[in-house]
Backbone as CSV, one residue per row, in Angstrom:
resi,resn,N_x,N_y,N_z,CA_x,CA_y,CA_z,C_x,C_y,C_z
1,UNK,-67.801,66.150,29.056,-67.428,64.780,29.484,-67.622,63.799,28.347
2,UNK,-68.751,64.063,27.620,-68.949,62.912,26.560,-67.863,63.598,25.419
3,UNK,-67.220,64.727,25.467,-66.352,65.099,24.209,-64.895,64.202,24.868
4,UNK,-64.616,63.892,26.059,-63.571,63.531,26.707,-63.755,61.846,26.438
5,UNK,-64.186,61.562,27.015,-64.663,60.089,26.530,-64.599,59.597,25.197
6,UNK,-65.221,60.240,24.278,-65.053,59.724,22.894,-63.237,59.678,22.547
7,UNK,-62.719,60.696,23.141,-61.791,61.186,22.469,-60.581,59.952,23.220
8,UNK,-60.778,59.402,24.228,-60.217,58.254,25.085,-60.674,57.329,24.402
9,UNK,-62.023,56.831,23.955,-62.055,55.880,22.701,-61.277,55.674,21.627
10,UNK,-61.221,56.487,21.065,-60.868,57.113,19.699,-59.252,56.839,19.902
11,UNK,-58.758,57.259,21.008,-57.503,57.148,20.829,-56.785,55.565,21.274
12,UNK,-57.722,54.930,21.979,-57.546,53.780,22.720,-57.650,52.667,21.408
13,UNK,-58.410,53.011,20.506,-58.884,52.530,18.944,-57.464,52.332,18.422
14,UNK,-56.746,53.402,18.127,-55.337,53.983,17.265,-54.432,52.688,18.193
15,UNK,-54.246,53.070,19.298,-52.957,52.170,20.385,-53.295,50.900,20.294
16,UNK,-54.914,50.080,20.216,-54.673,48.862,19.646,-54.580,48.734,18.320
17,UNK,-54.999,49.239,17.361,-54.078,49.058,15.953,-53.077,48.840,15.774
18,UNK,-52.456,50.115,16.755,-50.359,50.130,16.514,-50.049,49.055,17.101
19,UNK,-50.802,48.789,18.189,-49.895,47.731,19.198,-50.447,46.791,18.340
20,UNK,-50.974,46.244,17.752,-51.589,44.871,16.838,-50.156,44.766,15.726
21,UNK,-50.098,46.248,15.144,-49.372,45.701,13.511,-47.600,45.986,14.427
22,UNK,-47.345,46.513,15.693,-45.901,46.091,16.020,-45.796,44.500,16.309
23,UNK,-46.732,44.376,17.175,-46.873,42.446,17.563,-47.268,41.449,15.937
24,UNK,-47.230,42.080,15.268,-47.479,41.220,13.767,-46.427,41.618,13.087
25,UNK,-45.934,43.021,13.499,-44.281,42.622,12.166,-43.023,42.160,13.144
26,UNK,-43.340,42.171,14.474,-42.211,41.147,15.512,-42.336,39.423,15.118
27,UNK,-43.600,39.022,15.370,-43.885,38.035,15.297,-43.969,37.386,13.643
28,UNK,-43.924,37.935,12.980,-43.873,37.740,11.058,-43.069,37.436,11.010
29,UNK,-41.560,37.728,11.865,-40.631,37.710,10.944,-39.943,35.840,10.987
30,UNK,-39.359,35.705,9.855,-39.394,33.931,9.207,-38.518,33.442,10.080
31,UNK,-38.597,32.415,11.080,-37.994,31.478,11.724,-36.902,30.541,10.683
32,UNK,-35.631,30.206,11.450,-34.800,29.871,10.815,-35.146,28.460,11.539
33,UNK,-35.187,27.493,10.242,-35.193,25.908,11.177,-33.878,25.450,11.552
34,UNK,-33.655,24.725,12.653,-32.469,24.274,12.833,-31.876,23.140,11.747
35,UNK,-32.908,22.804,11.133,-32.222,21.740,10.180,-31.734,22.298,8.892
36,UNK,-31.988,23.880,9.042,-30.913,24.552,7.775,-30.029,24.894,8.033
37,UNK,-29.964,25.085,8.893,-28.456,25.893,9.779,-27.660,24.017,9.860
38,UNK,-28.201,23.518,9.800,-27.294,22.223,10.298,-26.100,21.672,9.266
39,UNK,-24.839,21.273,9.291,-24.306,21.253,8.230,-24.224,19.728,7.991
40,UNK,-23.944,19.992,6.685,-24.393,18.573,6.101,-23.299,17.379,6.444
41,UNK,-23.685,16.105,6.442,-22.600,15.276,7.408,-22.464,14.818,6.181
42,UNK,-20.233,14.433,6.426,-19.520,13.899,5.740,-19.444,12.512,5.672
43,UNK,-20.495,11.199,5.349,-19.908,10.365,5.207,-18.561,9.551,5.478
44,UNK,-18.373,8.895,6.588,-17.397,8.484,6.954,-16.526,7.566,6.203
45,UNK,-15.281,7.969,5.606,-14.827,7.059,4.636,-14.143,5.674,5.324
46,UNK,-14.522,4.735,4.444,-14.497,3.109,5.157,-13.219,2.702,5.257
47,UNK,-13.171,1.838,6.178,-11.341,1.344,7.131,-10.894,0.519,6.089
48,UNK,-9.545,0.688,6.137,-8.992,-0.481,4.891,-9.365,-1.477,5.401
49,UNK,-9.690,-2.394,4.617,-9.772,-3.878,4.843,-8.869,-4.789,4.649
50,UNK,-7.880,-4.991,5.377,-6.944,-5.869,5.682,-7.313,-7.309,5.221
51,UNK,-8.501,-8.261,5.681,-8.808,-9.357,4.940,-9.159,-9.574,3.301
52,UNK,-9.241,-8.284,2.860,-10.069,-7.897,1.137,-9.097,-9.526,0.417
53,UNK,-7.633,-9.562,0.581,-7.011,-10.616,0.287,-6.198,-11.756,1.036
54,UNK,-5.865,-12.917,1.153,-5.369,-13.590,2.111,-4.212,-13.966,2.349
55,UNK,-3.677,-13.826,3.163,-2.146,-13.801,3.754,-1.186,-14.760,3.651
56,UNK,-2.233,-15.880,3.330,-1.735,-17.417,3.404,-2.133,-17.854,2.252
57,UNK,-2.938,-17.772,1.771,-3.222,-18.561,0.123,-2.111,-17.791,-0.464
58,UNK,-1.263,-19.236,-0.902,-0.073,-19.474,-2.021,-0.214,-18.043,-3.121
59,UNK,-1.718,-18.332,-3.787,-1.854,-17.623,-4.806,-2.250,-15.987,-4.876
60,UNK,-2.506,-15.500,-3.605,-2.790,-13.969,-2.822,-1.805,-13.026,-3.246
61,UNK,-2.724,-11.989,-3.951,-2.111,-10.727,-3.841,-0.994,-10.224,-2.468
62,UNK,-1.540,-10.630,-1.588,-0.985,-10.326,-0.235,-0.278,-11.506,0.659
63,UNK,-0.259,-12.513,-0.282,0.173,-13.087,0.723,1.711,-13.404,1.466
64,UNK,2.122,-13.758,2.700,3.310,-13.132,3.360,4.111,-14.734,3.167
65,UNK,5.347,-14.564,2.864,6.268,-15.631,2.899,6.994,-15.155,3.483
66,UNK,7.489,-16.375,4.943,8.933,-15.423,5.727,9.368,-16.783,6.168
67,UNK,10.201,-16.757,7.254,10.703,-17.882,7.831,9.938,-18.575,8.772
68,UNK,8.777,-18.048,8.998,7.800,-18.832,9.717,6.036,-19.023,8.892
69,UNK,6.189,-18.818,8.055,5.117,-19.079,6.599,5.533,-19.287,5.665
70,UNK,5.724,-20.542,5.519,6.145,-20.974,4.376,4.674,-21.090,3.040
71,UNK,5.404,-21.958,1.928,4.182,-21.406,0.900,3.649,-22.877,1.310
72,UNK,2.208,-23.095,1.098,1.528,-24.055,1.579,0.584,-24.491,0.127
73,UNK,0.978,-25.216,-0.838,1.792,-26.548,-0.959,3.558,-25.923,-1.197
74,UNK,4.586,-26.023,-0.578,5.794,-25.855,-0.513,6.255,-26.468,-2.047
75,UNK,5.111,-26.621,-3.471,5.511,-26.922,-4.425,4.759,-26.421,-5.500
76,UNK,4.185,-25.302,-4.734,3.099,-24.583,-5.540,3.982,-23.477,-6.332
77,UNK,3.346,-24.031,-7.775,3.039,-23.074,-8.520,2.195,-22.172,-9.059
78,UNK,2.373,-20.892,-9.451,1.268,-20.228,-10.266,0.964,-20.559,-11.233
79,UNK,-0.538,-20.538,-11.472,-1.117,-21.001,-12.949,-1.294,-19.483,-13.598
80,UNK,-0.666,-18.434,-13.345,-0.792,-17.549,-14.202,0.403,-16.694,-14.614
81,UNK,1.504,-17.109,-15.080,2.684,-16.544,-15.075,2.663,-16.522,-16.420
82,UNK,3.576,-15.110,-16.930,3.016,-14.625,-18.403,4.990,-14.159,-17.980
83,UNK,5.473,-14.365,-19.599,6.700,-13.580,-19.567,6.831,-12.535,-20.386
84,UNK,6.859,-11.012,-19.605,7.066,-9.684,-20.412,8.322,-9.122,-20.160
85,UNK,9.230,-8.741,-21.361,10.280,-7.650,-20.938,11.201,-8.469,-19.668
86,UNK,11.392,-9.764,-20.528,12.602,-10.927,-19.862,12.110,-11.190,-18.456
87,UNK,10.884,-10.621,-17.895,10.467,-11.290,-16.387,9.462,-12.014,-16.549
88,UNK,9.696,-13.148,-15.693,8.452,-14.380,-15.801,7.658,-14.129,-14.113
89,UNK,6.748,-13.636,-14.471,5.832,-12.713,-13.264,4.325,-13.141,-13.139
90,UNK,3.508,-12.841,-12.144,2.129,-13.343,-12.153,1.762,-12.155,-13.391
91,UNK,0.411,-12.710,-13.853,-0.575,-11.935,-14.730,-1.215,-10.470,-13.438
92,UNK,-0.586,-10.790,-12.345,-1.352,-9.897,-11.173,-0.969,-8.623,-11.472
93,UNK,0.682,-8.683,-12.137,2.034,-7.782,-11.927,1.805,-7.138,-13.708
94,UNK,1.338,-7.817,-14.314,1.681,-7.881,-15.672,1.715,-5.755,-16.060
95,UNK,0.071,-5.028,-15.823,-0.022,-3.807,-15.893,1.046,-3.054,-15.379
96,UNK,0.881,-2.966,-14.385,1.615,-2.080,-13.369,2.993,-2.339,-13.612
97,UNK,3.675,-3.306,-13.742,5.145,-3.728,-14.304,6.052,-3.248,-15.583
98,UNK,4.514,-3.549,-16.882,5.057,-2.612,-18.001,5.343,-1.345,-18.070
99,UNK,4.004,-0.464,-17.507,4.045,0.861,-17.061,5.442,1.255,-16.398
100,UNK,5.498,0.662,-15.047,7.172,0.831,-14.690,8.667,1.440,-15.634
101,UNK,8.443,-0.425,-16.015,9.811,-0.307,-17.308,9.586,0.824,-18.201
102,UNK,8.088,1.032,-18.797,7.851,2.099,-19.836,8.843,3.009,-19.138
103,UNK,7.843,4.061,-18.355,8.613,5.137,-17.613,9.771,5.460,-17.494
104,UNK,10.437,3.873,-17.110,11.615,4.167,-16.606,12.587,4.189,-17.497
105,UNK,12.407,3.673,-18.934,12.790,4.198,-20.226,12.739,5.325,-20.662
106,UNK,11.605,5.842,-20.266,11.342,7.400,-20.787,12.235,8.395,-20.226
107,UNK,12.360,7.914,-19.022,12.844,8.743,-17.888,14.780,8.070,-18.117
108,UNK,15.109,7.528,-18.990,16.179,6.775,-19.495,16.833,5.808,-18.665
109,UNK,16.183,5.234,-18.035,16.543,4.624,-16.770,16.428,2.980,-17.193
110,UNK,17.469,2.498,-17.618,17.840,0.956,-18.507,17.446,0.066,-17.534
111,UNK,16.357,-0.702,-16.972,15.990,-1.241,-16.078,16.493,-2.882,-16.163
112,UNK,17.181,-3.951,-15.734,18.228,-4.803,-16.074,17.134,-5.967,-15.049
113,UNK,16.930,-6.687,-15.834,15.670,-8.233,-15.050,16.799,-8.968,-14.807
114,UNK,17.424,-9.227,-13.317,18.217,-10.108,-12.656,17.441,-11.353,-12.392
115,UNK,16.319,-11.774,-11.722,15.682,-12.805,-11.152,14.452,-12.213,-11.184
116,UNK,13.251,-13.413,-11.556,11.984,-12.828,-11.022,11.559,-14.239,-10.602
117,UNK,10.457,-15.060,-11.435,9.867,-16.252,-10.714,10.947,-17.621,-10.776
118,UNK,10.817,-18.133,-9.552,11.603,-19.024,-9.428,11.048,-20.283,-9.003
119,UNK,11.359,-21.830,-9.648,10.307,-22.710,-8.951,11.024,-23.130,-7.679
120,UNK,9.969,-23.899,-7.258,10.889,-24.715,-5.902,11.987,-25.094,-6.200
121,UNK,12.338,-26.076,-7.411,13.616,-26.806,-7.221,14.540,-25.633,-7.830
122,UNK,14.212,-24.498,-8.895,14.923,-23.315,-8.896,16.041,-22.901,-7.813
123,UNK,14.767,-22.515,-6.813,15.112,-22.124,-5.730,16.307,-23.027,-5.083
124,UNK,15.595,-24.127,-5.127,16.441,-25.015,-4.117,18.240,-25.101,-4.449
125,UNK,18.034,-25.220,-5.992,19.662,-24.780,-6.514,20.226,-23.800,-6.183
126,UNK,19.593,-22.716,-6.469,20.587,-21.359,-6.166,20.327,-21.666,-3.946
127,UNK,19.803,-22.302,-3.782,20.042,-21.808,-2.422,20.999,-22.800,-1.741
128,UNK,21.399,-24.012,-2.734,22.253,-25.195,-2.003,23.471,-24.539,-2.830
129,UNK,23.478,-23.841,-3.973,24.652,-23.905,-4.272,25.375,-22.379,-3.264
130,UNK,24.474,-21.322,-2.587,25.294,-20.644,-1.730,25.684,-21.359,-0.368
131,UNK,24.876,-22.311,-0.047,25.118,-23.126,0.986,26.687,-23.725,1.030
132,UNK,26.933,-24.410,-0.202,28.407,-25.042,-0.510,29.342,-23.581,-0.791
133,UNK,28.998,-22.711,-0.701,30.001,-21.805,-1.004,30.407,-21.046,0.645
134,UNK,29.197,-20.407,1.563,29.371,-19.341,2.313,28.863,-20.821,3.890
135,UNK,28.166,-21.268,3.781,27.685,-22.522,4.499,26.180,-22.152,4.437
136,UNK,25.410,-22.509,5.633,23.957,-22.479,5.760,23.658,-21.427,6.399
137,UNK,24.792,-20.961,7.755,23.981,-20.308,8.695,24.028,-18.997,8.144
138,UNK,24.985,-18.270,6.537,25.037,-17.363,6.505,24.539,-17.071,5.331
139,UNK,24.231,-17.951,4.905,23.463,-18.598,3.587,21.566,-18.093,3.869
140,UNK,21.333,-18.097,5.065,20.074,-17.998,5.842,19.937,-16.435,6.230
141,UNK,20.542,-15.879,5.672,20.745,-14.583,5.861,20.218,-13.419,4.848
142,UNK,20.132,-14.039,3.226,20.050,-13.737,2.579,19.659,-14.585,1.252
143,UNK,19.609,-15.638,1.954,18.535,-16.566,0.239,17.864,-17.652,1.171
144,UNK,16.299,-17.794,0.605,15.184,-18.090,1.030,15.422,-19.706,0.779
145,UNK,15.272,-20.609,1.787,15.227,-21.939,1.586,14.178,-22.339,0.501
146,UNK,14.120,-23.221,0.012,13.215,-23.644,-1.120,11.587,-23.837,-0.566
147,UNK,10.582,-23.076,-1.368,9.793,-23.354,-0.474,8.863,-22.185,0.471
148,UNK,10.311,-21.494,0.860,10.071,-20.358,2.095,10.096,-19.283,0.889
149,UNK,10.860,-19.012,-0.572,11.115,-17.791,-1.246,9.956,-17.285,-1.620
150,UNK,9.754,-16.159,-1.863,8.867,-15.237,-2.305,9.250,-15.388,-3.977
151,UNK,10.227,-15.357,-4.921,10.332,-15.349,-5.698,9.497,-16.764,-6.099
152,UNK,9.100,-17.736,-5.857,7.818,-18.943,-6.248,6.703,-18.532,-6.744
153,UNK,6.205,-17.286,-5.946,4.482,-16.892,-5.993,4.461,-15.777,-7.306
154,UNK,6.317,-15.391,-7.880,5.688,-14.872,-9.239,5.428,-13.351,-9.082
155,UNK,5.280,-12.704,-7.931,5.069,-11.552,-7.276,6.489,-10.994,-6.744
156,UNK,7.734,-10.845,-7.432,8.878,-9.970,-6.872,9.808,-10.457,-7.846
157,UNK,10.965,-9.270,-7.931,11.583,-9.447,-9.027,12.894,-8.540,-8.590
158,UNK,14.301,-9.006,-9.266,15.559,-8.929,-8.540,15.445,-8.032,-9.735
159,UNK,16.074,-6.609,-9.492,16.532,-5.879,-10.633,18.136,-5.315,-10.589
160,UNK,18.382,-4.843,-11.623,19.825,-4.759,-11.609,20.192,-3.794,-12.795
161,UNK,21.608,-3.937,-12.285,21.894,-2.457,-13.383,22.957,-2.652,-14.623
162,UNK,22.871,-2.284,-16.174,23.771,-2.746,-17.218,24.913,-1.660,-16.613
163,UNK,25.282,-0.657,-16.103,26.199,0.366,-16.319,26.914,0.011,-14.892
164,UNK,26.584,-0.706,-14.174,27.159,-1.052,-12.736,26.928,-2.178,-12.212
165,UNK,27.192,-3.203,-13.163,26.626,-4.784,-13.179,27.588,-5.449,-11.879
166,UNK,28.386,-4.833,-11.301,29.120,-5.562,-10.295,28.145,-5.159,-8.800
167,UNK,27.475,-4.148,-9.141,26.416,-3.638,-8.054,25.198,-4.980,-8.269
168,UNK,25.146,-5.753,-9.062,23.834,-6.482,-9.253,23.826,-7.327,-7.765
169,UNK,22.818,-7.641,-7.012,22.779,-8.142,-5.886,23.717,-8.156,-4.999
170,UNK,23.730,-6.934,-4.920,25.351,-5.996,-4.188,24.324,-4.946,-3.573
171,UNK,24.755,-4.702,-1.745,24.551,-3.431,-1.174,24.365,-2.221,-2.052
172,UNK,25.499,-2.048,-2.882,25.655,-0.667,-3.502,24.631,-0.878,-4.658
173,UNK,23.743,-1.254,-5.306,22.948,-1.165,-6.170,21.997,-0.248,-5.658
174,UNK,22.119,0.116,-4.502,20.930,1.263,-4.101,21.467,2.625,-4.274
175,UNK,22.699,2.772,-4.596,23.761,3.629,-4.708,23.719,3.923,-6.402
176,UNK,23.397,2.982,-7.151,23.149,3.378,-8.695,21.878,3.848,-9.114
177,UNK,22.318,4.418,-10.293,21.619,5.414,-10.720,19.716,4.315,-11.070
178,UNK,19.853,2.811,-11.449,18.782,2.116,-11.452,18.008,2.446,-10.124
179,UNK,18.978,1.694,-9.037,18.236,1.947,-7.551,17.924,2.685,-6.804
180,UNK,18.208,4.448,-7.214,17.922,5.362,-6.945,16.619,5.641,-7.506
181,UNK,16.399,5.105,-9.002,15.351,5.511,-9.145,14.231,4.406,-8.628
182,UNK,14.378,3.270,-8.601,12.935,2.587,-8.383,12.730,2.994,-7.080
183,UNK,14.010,3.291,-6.160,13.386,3.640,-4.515,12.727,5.150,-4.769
184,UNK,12.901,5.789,-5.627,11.614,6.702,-5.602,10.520,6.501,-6.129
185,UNK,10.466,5.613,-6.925,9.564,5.360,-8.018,8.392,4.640,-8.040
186,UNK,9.144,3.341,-7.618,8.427,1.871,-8.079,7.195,1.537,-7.095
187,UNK,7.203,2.643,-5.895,5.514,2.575,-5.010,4.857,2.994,-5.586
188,UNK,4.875,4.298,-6.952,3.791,4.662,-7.916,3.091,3.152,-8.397
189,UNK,3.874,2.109,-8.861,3.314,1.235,-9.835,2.909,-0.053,-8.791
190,UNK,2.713,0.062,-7.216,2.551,-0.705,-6.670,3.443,-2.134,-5.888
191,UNK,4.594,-1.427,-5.955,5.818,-1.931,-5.666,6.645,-1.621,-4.446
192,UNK,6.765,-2.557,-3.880,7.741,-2.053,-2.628,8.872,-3.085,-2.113
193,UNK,9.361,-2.137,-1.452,10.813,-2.658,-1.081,10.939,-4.013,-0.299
194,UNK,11.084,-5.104,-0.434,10.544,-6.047,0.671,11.623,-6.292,1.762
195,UNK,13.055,-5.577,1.747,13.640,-5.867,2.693,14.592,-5.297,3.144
196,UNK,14.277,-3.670,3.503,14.527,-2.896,4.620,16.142,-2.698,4.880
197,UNK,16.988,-2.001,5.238,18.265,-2.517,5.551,17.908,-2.901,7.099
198,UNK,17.126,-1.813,7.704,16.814,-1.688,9.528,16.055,-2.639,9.882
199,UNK,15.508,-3.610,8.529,14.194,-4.636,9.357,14.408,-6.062,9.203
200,UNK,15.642,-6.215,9.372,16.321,-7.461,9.446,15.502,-8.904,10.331
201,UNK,15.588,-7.994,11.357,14.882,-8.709,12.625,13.182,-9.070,12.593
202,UNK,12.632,-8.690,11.427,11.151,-8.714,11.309,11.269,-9.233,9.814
203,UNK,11.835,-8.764,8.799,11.762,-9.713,7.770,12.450,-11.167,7.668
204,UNK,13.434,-11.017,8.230,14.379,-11.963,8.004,15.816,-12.106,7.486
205,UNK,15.939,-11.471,6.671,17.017,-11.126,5.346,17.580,-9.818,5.522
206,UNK,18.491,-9.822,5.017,19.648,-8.323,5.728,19.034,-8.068,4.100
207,UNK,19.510,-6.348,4.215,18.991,-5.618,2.920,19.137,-5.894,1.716
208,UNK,18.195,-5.840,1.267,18.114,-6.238,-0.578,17.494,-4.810,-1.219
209,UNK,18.072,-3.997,-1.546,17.946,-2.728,-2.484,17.255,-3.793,-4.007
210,UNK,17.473,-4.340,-4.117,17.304,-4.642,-5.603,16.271,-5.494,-5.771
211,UNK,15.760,-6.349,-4.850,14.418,-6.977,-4.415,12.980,-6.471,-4.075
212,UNK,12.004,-6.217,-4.968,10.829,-5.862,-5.195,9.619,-6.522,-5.251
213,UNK,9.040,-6.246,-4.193,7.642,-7.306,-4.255,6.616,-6.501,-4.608
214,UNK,5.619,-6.630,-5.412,4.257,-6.642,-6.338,2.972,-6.472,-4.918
215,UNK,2.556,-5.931,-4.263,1.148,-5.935,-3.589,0.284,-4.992,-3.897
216,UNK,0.379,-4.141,-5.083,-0.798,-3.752,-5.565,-0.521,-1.648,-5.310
217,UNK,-1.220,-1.048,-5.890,-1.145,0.348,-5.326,-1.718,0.823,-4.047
218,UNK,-2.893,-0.095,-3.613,-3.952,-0.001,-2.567,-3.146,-0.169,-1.048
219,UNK,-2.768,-1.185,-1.599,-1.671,-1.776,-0.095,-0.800,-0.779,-0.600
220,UNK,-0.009,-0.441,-1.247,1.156,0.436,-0.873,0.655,1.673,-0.108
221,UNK,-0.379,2.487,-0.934,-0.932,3.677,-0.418,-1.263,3.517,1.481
222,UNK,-1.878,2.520,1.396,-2.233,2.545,2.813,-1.235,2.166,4.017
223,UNK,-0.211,1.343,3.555,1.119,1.855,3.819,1.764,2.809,4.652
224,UNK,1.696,3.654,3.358,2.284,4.577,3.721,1.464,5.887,4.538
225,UNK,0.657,5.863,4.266,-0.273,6.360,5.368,0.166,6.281,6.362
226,UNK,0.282,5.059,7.110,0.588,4.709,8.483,1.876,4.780,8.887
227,UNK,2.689,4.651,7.765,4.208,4.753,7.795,4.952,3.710,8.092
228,UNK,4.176,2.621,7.618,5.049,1.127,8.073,5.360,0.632,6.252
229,UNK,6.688,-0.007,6.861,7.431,-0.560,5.649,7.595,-2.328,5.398
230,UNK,6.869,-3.016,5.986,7.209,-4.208,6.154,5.451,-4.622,6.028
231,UNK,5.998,-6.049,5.417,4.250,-6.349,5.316,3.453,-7.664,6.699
232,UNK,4.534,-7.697,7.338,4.749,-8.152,9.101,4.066,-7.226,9.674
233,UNK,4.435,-6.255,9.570,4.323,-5.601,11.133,2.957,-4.470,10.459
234,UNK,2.668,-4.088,9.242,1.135,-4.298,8.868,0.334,-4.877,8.963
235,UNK,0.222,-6.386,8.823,-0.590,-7.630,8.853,-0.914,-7.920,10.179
236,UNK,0.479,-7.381,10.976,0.238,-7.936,12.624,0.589,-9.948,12.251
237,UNK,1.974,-9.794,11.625,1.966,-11.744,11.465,3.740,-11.591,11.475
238,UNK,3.538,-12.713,12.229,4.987,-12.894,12.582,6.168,-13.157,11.441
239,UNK,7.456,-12.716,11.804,8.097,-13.142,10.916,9.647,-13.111,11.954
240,UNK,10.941,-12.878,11.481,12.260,-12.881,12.193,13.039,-13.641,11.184
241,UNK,14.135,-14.169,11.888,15.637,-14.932,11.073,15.507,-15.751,11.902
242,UNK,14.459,-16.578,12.623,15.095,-17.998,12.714,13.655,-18.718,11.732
243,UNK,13.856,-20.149,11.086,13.229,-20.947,10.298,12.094,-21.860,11.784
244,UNK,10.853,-21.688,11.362,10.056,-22.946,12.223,10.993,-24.160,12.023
């Protein structure tokens, strides 16, 4: 009996050992924290900022001239107009403008400066003298009362073509080999189309292929993102074809 006993010790000795070092290499093994497994957060990239420039200051990168915003002083000029490569343009336009023409030389593309800054009373001539020719109401269709033009602020520029000069502020200039290329082109350098053939009713003005307004690469990019072509119906600010 005492050889039986020991030997129930002895073995009862061994089974808590084993059972000790299985419950120590179960329990050893390295816990994964949840904060490694966690994946790392992407920084949310920030909303365009629509106010960054102002809509209404005369002198704004962004700002909107239509038939119901006019320029406010209606006799304002820019104090920063520099003349490069026959266009008299803001200093805003100056980079991004040369680059353009460069290119579009390279690329052999004879880029032809029809109109760029125009003053009020500029304006006011070329817009009384289509008045005496076509009258007012159709005159209002396609040249900006004095005042109301975008060509004042120095930021847009009429281009045109030496090899198809009867296309110059003609439908078909979008049809030449010039206006083919800036409509692919000229959103690289921050340039866009300001007047639609389809957005008559929101810009104002029936289509101008050859009319280019300056708002920067930032605004174009974001743009087009969204897929809007008009700087109305981006802004959320009114515009149309009738005059306040």
């Amino acid at each position: 009996m005492i050889l039986i006993g020991l030997f129930v010790l002895v073995m009862s000795g061994f089974g808590g050992y084993f059972g000790t070092r299985y419950l120590l290499s179960v329990n050893d093994t390295p816990k994964i924290s949840s904060k490694q497994t966690r994946k790392p957060q992407v920084p949310a990239k920030p909303s365009f900022n629509k106010l960054e420039y102002s809509s209404s200051a005369p002198d704004s990168l962004w700002v909107i001239v239509n038939k119901l915003h006019p320029l406010n002083p209606a006799s304002y000029i820019p104090n920063d107009l520099v003349t490069i490569n026959g266009a008299t343009i803001s200093q805003k336009v100056q980079v991004d403008f040369e680059a353009m023409m460069n290119d579009a030389t390279k690329a052999g593309i004879n880029l032809k400066l029809v109109s760029s800054y125009r003053s009020y009373d500029s304006q006011s001539a070329v817009y009384n003298n289509y008045v005496s020719i076509y009258g007012q109401t159709k005159t209002d269709t396609f040249s900006a009362r004095p005042g109301y033009s975008e060509h004042q602020t120095g930021l847009s520029i009429d281009f045109g073509s030496y090899n198809q000069a009867t296309c110059n502020l003609d439908d078909c200039f979008g049809q030449t080999t010039e206006g083919a290329w800036l409509a692919a082109n000229a959103q690289k350098y921050g340039f866009m189309l300001r007047y639609p053939a389809e957005k008559q009713t929101v810009t104002g003005y029936k289509s101008e292929p050859w009319h280019y307004r300056y708002v920067g690469k930032k605004l174009i990019d974001e743009m087009k993102k969204q897929n809007i072509i008009t700087l109305e119906e981006f802004f959320g600010i009114s515009g149309g074809e009738t005059y306040i």
